[in-house]
KOLGU-4560 file (N, C-alpha, C; in nm, 3 decimals, padded with zeros to 5 digits):
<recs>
<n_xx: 20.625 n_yy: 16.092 n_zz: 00.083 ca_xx: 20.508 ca_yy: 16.176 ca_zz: 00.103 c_xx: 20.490 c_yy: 16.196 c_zz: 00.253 mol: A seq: 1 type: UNK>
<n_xx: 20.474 n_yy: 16.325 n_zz: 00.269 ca_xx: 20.417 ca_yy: 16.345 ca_zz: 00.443 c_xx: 20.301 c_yy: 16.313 c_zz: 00.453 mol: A seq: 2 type: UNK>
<n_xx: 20.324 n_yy: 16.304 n_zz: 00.624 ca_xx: 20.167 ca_yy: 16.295 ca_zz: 00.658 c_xx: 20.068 c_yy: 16.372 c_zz: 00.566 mol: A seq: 3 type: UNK>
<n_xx: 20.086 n_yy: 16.488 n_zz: 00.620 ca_xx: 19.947 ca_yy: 16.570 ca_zz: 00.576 c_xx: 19.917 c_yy: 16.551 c_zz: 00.441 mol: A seq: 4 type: UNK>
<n_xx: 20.008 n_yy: 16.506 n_zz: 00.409 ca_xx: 19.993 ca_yy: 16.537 ca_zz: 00.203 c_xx: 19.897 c_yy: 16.433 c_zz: 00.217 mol: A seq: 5 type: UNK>
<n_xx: 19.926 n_yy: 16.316 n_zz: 00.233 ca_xx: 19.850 ca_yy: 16.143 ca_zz: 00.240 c_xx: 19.744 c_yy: 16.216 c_zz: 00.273 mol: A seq: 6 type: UNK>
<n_xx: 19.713 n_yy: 16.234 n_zz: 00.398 ca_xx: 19.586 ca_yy: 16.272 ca_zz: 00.486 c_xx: 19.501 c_yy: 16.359 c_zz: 00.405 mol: A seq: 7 type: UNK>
<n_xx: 19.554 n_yy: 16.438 n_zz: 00.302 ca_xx: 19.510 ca_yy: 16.531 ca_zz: 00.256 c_xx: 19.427 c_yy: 16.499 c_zz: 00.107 mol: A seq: 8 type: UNK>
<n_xx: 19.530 n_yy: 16.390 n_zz: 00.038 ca_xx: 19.418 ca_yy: 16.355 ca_zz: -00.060 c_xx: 19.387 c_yy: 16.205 c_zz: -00.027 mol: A seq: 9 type: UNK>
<n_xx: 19.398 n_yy: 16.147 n_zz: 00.091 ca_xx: 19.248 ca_yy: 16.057 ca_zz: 00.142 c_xx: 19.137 c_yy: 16.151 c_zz: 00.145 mol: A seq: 10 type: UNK>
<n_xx: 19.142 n_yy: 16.258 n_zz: 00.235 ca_xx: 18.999 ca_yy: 16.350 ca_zz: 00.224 c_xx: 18.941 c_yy: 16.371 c_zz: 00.093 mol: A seq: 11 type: UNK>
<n_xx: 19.045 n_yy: 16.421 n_zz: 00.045 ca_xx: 18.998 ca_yy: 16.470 ca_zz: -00.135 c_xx: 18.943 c_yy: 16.364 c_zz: -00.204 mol: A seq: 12 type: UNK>
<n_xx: 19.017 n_yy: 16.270 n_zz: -00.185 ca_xx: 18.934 ca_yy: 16.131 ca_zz: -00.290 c_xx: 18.799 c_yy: 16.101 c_zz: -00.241 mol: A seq: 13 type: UNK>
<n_xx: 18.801 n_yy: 16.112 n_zz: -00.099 ca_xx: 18.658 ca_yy: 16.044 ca_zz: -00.026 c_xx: 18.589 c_yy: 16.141 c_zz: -00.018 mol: A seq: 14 type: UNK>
<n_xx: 18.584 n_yy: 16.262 n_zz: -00.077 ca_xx: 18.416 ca_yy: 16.371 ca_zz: -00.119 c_xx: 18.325 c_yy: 16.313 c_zz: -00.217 mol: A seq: 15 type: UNK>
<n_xx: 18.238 n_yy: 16.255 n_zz: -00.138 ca_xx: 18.163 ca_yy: 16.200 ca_zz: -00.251 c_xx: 18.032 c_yy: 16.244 c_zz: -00.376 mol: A seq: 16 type: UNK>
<n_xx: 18.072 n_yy: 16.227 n_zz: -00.481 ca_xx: 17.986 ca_yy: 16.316 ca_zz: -00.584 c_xx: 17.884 c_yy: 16.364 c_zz: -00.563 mol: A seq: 17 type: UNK>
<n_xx: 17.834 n_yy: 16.542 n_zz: -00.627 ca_xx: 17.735 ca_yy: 16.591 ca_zz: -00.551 c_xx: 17.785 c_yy: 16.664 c_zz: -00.398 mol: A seq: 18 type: UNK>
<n_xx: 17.849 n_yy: 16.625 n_zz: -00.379 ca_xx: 17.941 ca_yy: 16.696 ca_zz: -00.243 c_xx: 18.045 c_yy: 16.790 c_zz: -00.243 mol: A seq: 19 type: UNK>
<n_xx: 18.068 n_yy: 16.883 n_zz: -00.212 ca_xx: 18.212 ca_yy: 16.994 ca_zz: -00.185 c_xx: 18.253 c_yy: 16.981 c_zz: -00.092 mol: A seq: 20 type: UNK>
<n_xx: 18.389 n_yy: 17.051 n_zz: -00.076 ca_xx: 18.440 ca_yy: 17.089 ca_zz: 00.043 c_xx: 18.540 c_yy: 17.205 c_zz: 00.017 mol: A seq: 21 type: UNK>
<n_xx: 18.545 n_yy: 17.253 n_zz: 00.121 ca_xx: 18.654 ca_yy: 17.376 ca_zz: 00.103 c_xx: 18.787 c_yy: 17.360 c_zz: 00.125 mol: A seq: 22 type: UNK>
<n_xx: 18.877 n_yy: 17.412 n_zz: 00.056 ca_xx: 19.002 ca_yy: 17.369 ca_zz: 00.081 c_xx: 19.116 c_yy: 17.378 c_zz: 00.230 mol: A seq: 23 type: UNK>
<n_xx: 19.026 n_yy: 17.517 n_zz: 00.297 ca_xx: 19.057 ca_yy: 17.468 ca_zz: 00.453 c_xx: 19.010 c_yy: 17.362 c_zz: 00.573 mol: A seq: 24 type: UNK>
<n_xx: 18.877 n_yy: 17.309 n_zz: 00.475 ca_xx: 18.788 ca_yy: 17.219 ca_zz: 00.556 c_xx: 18.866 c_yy: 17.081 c_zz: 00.529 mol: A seq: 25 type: UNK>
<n_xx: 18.927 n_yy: 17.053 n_zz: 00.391 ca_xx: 19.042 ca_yy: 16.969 ca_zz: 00.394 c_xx: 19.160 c_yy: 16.964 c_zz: 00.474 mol: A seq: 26 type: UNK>
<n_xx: 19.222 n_yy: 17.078 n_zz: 00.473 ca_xx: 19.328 ca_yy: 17.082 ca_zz: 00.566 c_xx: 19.286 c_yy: 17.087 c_zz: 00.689 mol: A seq: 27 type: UNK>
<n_xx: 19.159 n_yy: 17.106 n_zz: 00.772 ca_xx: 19.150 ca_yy: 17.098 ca_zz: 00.885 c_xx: 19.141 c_yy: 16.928 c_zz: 00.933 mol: A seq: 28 type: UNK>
<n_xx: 19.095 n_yy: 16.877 n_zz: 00.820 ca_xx: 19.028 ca_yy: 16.703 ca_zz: 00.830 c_xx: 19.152 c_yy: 16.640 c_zz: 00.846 mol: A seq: 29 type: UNK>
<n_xx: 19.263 n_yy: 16.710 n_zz: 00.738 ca_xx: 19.396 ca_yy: 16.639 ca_zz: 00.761 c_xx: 19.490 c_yy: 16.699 c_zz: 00.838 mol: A seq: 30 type: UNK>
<n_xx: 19.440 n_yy: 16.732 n_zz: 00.927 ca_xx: 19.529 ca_yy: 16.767 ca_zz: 01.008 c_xx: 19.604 c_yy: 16.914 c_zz: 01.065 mol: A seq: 31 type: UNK>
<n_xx: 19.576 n_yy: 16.997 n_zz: 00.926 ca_xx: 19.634 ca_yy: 17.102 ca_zz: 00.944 c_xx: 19.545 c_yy: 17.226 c_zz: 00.860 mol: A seq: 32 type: UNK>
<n_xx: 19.471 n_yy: 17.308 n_zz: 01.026 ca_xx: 19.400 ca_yy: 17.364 ca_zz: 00.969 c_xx: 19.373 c_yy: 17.467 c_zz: 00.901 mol: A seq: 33 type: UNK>
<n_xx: 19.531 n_yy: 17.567 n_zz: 00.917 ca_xx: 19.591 ca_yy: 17.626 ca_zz: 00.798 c_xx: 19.663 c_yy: 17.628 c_zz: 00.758 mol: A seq: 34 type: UNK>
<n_xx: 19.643 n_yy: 17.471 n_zz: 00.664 ca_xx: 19.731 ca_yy: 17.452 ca_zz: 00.516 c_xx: 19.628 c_yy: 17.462 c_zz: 00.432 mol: A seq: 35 type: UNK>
<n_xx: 19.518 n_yy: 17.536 n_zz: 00.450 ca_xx: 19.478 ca_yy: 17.574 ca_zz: 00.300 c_xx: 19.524 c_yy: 17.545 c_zz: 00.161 mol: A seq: 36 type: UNK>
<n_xx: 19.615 n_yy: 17.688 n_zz: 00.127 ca_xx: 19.690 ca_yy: 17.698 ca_zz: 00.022 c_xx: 19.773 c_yy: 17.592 c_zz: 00.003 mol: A seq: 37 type: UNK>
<n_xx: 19.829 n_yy: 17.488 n_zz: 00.119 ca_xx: 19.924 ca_yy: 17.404 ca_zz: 00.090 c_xx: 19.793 c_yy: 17.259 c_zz: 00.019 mol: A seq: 38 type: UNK>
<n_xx: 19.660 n_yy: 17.250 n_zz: 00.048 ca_xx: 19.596 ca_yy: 17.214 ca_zz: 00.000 c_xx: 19.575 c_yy: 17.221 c_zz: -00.157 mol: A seq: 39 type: UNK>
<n_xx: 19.568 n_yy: 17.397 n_zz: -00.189 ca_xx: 19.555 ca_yy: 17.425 ca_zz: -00.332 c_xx: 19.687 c_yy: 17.367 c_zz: -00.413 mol: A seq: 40 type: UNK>
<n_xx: 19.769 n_yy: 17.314 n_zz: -00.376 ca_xx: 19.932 ca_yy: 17.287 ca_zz: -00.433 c_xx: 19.915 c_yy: 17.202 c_zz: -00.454 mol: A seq: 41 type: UNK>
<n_xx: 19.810 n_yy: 17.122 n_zz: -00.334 ca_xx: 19.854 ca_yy: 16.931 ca_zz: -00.357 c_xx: 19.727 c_yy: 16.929 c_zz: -00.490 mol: A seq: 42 type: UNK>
<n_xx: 19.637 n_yy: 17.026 n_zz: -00.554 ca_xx: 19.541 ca_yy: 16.952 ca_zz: -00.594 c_xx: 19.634 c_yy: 17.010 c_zz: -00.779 mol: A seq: 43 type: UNK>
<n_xx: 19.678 n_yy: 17.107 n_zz: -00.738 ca_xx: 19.730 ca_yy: 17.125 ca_zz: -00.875 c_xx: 19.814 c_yy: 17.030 c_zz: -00.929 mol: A seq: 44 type: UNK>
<n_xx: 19.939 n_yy: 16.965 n_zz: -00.802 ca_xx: 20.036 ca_yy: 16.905 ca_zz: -00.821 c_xx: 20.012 c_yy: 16.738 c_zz: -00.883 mol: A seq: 45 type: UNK>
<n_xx: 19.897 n_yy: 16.688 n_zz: -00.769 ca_xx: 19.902 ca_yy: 16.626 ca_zz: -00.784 c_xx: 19.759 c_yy: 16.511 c_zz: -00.826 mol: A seq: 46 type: UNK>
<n_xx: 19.645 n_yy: 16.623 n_zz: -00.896 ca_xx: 19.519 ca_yy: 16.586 ca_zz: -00.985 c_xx: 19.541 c_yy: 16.466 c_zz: -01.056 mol: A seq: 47 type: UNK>
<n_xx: 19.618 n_yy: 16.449 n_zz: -01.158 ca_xx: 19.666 ca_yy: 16.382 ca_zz: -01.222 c_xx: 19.716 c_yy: 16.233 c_zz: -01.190 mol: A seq: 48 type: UNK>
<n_xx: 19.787 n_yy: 16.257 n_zz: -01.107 ca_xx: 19.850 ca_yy: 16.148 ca_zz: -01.067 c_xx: 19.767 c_yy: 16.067 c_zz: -00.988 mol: A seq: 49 type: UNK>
<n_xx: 19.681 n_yy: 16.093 n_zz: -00.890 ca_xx: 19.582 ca_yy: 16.007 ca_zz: -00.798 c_xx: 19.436 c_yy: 16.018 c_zz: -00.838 mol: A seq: 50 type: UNK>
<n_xx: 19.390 n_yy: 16.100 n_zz: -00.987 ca_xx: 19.289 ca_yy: 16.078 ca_zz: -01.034 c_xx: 19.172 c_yy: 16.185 c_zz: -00.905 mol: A seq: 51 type: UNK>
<n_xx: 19.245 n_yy: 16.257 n_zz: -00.857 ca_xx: 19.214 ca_yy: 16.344 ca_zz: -00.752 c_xx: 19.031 c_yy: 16.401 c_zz: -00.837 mol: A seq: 52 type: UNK>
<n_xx: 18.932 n_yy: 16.391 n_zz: -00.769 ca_xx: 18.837 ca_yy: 16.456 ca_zz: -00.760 c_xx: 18.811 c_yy: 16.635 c_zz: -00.751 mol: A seq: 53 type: UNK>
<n_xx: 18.986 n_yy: 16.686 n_zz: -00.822 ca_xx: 18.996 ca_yy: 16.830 ca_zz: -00.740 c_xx: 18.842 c_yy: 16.909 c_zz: -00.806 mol: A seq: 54 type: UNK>
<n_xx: 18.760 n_yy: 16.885 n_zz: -00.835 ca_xx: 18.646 ca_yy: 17.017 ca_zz: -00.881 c_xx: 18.552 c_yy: 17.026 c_zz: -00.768 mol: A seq: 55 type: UNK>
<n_xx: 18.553 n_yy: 16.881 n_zz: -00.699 ca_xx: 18.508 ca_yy: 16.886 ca_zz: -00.559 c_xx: 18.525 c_yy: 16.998 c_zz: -00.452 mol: A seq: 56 type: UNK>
<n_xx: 18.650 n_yy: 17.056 n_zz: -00.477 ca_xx: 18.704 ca_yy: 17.159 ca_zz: -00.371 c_xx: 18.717 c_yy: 17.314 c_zz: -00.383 mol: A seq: 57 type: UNK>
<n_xx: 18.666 n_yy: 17.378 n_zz: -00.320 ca_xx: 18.596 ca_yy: 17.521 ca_zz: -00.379 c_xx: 18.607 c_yy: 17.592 c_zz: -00.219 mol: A seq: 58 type: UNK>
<n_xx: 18.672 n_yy: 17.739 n_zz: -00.224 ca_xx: 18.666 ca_yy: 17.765 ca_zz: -00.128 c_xx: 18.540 c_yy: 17.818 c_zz: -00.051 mol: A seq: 59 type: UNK>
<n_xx: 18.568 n_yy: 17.919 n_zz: 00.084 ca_xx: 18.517 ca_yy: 17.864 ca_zz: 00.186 c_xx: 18.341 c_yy: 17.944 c_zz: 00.156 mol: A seq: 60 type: UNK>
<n_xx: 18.364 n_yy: 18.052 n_zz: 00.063 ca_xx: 18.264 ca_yy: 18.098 ca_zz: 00.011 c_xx: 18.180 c_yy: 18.062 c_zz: -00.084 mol: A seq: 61 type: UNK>
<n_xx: 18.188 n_yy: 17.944 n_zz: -00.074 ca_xx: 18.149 ca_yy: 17.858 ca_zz: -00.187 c_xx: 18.140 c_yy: 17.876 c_zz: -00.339 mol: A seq: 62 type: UNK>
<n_xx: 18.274 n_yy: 17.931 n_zz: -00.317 ca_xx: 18.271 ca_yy: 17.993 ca_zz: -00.509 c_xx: 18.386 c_yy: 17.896 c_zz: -00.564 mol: A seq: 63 type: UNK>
<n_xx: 18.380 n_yy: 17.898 n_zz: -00.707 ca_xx: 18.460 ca_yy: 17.806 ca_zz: -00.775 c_xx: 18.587 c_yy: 17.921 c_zz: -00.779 mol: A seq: 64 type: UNK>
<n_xx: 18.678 n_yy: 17.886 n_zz: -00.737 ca_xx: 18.814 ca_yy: 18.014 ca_zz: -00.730 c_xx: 18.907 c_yy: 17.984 c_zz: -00.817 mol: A seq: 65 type: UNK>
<n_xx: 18.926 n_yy: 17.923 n_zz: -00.897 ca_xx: 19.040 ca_yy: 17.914 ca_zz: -01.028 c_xx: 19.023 c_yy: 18.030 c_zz: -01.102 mol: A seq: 66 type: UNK>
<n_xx: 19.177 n_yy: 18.110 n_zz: -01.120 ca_xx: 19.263 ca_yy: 18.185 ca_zz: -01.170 c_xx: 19.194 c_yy: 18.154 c_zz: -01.356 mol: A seq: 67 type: UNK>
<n_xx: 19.252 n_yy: 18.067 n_zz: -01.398 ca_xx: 19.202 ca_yy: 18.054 ca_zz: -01.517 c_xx: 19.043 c_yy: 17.966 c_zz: -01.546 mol: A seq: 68 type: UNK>
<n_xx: 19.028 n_yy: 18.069 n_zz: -01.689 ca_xx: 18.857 ca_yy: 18.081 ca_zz: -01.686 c_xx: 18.816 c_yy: 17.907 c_zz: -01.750 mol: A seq: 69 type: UNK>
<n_xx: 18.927 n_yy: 17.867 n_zz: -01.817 ca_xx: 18.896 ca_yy: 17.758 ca_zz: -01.858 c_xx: 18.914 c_yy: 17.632 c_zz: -01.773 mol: A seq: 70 type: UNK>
<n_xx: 18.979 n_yy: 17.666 n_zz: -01.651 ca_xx: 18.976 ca_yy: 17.569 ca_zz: -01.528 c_xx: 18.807 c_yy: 17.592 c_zz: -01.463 mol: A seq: 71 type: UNK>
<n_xx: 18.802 n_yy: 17.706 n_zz: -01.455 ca_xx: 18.706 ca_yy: 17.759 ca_zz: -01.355 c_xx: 18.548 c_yy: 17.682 c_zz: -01.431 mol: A seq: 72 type: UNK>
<n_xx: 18.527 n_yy: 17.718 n_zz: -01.606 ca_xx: 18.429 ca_yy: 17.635 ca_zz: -01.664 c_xx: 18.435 c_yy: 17.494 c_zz: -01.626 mol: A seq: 73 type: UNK>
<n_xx: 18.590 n_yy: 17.458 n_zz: -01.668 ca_xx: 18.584 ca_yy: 17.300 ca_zz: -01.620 c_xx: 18.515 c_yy: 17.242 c_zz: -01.514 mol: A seq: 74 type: UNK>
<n_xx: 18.559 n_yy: 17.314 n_zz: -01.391 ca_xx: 18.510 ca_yy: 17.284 ca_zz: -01.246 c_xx: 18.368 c_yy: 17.284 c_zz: -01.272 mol: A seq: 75 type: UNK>
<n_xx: 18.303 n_yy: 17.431 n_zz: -01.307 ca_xx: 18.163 ca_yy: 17.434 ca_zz: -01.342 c_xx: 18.094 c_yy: 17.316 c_zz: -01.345 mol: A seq: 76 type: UNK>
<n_xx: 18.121 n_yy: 17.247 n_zz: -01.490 ca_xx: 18.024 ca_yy: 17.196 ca_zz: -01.586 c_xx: 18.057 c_yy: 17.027 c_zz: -01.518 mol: A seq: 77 type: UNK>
<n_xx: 18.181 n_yy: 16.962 n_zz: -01.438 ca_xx: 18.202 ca_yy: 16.887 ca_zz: -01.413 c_xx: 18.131 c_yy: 16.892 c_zz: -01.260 mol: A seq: 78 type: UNK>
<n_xx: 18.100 n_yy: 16.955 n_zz: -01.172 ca_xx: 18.012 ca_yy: 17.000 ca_zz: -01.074 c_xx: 17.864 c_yy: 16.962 c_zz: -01.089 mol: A seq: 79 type: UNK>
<n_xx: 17.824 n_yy: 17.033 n_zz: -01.211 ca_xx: 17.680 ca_yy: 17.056 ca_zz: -01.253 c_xx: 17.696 c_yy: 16.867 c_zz: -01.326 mol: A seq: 80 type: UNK>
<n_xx: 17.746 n_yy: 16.832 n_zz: -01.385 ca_xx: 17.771 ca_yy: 16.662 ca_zz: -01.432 c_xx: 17.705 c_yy: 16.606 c_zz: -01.286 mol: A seq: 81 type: UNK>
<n_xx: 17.751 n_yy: 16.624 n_zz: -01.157 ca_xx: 17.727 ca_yy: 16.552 ca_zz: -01.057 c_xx: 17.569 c_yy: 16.578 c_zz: -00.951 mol: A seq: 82 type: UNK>
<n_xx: 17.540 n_yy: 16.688 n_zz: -01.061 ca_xx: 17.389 ca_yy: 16.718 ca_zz: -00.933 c_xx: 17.448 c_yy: 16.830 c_zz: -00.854 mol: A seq: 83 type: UNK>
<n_xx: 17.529 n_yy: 16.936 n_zz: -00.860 ca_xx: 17.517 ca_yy: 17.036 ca_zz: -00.837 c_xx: 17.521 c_yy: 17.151 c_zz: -00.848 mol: A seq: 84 type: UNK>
<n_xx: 17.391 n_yy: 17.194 n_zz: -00.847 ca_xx: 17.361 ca_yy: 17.365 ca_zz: -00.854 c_xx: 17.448 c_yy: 17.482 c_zz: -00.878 mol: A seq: 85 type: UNK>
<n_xx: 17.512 n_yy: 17.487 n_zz: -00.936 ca_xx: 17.631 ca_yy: 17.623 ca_zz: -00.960 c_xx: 17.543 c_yy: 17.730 c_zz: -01.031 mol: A seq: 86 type: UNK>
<n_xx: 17.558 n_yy: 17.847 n_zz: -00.979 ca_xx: 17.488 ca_yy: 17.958 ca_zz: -00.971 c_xx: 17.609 c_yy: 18.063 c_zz: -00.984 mol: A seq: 87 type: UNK>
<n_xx: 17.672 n_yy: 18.089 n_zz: -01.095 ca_xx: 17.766 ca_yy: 18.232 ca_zz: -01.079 c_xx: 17.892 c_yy: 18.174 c_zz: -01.079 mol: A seq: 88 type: UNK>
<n_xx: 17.919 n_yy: 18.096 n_zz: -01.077 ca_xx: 18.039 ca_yy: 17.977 ca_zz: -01.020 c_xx: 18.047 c_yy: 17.970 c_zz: -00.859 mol: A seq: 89 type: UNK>
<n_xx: 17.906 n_yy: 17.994 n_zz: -00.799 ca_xx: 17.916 ca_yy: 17.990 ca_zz: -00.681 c_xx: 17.838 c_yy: 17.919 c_zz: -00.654 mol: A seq: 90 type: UNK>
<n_xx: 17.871 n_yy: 17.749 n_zz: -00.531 ca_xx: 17.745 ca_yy: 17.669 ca_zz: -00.489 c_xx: 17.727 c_yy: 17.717 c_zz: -00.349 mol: A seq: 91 type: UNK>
<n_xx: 17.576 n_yy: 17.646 n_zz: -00.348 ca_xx: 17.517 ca_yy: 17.664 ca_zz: -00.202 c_xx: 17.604 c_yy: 17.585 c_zz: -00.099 mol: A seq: 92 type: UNK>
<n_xx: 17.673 n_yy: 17.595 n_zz: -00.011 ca_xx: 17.724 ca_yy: 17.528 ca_zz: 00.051 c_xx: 17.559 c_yy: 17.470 c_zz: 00.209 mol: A seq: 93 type: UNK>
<n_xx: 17.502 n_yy: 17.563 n_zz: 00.179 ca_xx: 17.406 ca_yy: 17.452 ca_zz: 00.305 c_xx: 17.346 c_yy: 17.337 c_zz: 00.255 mol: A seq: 94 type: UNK>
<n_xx: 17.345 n_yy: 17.337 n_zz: 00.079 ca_xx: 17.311 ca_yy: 17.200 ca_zz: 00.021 c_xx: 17.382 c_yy: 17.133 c_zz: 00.008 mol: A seq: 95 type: UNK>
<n_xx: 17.459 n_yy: 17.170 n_zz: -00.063 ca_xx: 17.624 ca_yy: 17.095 ca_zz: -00.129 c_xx: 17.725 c_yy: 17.068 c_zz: -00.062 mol: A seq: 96 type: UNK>
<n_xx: 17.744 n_yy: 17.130 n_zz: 00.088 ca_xx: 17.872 ca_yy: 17.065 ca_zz: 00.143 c_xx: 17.870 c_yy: 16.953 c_zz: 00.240 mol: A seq: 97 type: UNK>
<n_xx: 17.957 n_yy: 16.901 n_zz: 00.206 ca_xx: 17.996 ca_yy: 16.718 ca_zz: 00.258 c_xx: 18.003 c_yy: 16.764 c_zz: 00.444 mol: A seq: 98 type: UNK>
<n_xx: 17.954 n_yy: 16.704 n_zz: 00.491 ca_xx: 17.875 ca_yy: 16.767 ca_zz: 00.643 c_xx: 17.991 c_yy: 16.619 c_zz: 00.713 mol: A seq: 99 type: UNK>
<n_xx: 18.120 n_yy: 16.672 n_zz: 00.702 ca_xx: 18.188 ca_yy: 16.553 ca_zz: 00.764 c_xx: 18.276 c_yy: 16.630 c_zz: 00.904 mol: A seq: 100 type: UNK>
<n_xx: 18.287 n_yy: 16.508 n_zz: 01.025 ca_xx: 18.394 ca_yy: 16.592 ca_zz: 01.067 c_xx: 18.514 c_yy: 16.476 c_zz: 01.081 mol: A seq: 101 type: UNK>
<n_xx: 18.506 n_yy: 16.347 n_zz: 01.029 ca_xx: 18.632 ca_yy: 16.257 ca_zz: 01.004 c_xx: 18.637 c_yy: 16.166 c_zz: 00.949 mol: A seq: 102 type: UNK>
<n_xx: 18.763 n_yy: 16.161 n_zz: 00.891 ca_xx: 18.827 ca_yy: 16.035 ca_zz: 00.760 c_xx: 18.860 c_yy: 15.975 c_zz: 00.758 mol: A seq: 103 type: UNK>
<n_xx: 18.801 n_yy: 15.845 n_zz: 00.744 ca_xx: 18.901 ca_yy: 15.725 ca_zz: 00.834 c_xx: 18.970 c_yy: 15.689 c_zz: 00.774 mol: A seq: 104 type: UNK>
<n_xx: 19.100 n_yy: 15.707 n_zz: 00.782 ca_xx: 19.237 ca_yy: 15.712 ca_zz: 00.688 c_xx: 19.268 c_yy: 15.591 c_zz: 00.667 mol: A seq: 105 type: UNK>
<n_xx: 19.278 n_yy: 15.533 n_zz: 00.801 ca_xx: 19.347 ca_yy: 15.353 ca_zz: 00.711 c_xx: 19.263 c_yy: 15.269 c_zz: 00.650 mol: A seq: 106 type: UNK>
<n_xx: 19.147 n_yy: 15.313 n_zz: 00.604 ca_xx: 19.064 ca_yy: 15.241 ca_zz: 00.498 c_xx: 19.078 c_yy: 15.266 c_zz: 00.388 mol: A seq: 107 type: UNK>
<n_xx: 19.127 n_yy: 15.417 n_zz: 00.331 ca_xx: 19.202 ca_yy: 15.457 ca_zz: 00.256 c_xx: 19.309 c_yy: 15.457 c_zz: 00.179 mol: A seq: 108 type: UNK>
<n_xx: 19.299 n_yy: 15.362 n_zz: 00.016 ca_xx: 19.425 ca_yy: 15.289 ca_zz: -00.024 c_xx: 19.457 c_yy: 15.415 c_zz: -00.127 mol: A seq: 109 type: UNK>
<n_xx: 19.541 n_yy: 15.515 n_zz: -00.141 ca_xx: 19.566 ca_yy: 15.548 ca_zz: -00.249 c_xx: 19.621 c_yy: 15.537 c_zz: -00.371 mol: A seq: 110 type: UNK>
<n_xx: 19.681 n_yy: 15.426 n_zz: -00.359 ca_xx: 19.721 ca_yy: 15.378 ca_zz: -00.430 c_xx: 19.591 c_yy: 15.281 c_zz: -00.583 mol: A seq: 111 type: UNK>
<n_xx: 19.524 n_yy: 15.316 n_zz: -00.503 ca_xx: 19.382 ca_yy: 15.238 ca_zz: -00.605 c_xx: 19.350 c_yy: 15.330 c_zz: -00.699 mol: A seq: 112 type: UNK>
<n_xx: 19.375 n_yy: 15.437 n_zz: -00.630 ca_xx: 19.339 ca_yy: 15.620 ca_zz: -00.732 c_xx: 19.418 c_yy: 15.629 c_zz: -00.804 mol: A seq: 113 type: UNK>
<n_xx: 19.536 n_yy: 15.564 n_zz: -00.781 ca_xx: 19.650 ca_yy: 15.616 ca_zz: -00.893 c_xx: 19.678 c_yy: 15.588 c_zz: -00.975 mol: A seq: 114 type: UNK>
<n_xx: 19.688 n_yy: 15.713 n_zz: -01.111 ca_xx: 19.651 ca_yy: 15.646 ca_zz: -01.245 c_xx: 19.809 c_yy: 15.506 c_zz: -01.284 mol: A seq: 115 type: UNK>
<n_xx: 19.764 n_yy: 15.472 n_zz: -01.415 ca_xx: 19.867 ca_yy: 15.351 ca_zz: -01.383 c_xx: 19.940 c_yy: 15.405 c_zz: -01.592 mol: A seq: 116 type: UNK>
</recs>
């Protein structure tokens, strides 16, 4: 695994519920501030495997952006589960977003996330 990938879902795991972030605001935290899309890859790729928090991550317009409608409900209703406001599939980001500007990575075991 590369850096950024690691770096990338330490951020993702550590949004804490009730909180968003955007998927360039991830890649900027880890390092790379446009890997966006290389963001959207790691959450498809790799949700599963590290128990990834991906409904947390919504882009920069604060809309829920999944392609399919039954991802996009998912995100919804698993959002609204945590205390936040979804309106259209779009949240408020001056309420809802995680107001971070760093991750302190080596506190960060991922290996604890990962399903077994």
């Amino acid at each position: 695994m590369n850096l950024f990938t690691e770096q990338a879902l330490k951020v993702i795991v550590s949004v804490p519920k009730g909180k968003v972030l955007s998927y360039g605001q991830v890649a900027r935290l880890a390092g790379s501030p446009r890997a966006a899309r290389q963001v959207g890859w790691l959450l498809r790729s790799m949700s599963n495997t590290y128990n990834l928090p991906w409904h947390r991550i919504i882009n920069s317009k604060g809309q829920i952006s999944l392609r399919d409608p039954e991802g996009a409900f998912m995100q919804k209703i698993l959002l609204e589960g945590e205390g936040v406001v979804v309106d259209d599939y779009t949240v408020d980001l001056k309420i809802y977003l995680w107001d971070i500007d760093f991750v302190p990575f080596d506190f960060i075991d991922l290996e604890a996330y990962a399903s077994h």
